[in-house]
Backbone as CSV, one residue per row, in Angstrom:
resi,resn,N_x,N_y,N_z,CA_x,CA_y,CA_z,C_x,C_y,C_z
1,UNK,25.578,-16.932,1.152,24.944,-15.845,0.416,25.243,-14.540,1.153
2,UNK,25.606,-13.816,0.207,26.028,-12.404,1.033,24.525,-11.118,1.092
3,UNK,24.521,-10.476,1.868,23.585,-9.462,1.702,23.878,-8.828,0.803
4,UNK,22.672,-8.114,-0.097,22.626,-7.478,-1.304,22.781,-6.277,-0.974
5,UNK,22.704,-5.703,0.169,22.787,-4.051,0.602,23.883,-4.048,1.056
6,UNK,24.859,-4.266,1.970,26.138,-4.018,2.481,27.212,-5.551,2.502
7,UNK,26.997,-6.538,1.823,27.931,-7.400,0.872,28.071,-8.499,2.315
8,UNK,27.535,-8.396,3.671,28.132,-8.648,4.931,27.149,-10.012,4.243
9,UNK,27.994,-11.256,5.307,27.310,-13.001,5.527,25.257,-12.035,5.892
10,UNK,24.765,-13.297,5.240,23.214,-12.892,5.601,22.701,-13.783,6.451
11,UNK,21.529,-13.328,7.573,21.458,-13.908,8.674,20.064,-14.837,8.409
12,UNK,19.747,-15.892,8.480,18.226,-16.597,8.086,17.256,-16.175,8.671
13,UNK,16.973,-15.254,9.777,15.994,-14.756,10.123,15.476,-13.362,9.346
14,UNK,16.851,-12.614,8.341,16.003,-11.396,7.570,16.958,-12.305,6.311
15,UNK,16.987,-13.558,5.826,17.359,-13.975,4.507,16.406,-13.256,3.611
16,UNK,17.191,-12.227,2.033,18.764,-12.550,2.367,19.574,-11.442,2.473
17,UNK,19.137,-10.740,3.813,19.644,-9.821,4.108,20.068,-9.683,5.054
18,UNK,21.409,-9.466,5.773,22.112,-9.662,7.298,21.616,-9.135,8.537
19,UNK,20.571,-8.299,8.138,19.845,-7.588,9.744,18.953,-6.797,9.090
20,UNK,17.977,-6.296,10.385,16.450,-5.540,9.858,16.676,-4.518,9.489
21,UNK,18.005,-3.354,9.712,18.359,-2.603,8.643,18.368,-2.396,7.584
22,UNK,19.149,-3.269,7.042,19.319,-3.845,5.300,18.145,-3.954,4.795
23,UNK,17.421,-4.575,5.562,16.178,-5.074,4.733,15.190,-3.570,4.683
24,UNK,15.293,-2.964,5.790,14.504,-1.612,5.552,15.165,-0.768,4.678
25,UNK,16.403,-0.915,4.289,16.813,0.056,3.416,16.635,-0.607,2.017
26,UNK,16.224,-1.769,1.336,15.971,-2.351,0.465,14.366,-1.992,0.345
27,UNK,13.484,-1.989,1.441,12.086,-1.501,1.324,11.888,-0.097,1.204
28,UNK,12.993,0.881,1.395,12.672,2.211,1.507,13.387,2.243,-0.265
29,UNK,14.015,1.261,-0.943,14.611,1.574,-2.208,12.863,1.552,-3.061
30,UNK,12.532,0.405,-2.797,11.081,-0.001,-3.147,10.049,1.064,-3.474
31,UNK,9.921,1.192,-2.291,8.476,2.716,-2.180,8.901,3.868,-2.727
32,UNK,10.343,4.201,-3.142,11.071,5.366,-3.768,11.055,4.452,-5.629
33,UNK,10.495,3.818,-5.657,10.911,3.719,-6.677,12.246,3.704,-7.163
34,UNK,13.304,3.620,-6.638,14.762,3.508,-7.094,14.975,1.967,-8.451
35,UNK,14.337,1.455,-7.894,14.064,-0.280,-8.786,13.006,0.135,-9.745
36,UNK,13.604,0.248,-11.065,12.791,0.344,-12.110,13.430,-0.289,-13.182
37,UNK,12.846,-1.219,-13.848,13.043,-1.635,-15.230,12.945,-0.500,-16.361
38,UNK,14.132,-0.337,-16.702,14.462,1.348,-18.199,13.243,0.105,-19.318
39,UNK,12.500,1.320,-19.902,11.477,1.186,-21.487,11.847,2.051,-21.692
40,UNK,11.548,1.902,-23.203,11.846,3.058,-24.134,10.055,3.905,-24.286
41,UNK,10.780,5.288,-24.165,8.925,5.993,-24.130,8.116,5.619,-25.323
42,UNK,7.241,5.590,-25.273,6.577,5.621,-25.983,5.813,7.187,-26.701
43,UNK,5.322,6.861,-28.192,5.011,7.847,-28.749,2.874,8.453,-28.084
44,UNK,3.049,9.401,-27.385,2.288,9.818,-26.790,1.229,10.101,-28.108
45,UNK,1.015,10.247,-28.913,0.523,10.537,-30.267,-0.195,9.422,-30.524
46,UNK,0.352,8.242,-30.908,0.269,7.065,-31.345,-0.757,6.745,-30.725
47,UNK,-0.544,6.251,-28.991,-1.956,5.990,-28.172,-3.075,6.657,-28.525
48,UNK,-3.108,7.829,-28.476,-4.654,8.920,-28.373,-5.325,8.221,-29.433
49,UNK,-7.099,8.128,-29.503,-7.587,8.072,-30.963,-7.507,9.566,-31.322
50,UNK,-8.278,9.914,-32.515,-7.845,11.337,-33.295,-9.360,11.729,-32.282
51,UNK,-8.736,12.926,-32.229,-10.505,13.866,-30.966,-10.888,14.218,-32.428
52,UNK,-12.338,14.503,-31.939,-13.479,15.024,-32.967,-13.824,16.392,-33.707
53,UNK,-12.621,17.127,-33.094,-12.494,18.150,-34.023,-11.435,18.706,-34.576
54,UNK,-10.708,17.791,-34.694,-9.540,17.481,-35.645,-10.085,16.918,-36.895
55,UNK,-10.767,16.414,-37.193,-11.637,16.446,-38.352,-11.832,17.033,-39.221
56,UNK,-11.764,16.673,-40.354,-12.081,18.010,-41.305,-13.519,17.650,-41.874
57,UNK,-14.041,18.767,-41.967,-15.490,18.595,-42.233,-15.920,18.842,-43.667
C-alpha cells in the first residue's frame, strides 16, 4: 500500500501513511476543511416557514 500523501511504500506504525509527516499533513487537510463532499445548494427560501408579516391581512 502506498501512502496517500506522497505515493512513497507506507510504514505500519503511521499505516497508511509512510511517516508522521504525511499523516500531519492529511490532519492539517482535515481541520482546513480541504475534504468535502460537493451538494448541490439548496434553495434558502424553501427551508424558512413564511414570517408573520408577510401575511396579508
Amino acid at each position: 500500500m502506498s501512502c496517500p500523501i506522497c505515493k512513497k511504500a507506507s510504514d505500519p506504525a503511521y499505516r497508511p501513511f509512510c511517516s508522521r509527516r504525511c499523516a500531519d499533513v492529511d490532519l492539517a487537510r482535515w481541520l482546513r476543511a480541504d475534504y468535502a463532499i460537493p451538494v448541490a445548494p439548496d434553495d434558502p427560501e424553501a427551508e424558512l416557514p413564511p414570517h408573520p408579516d408577510d401575511e396579508e391581512r
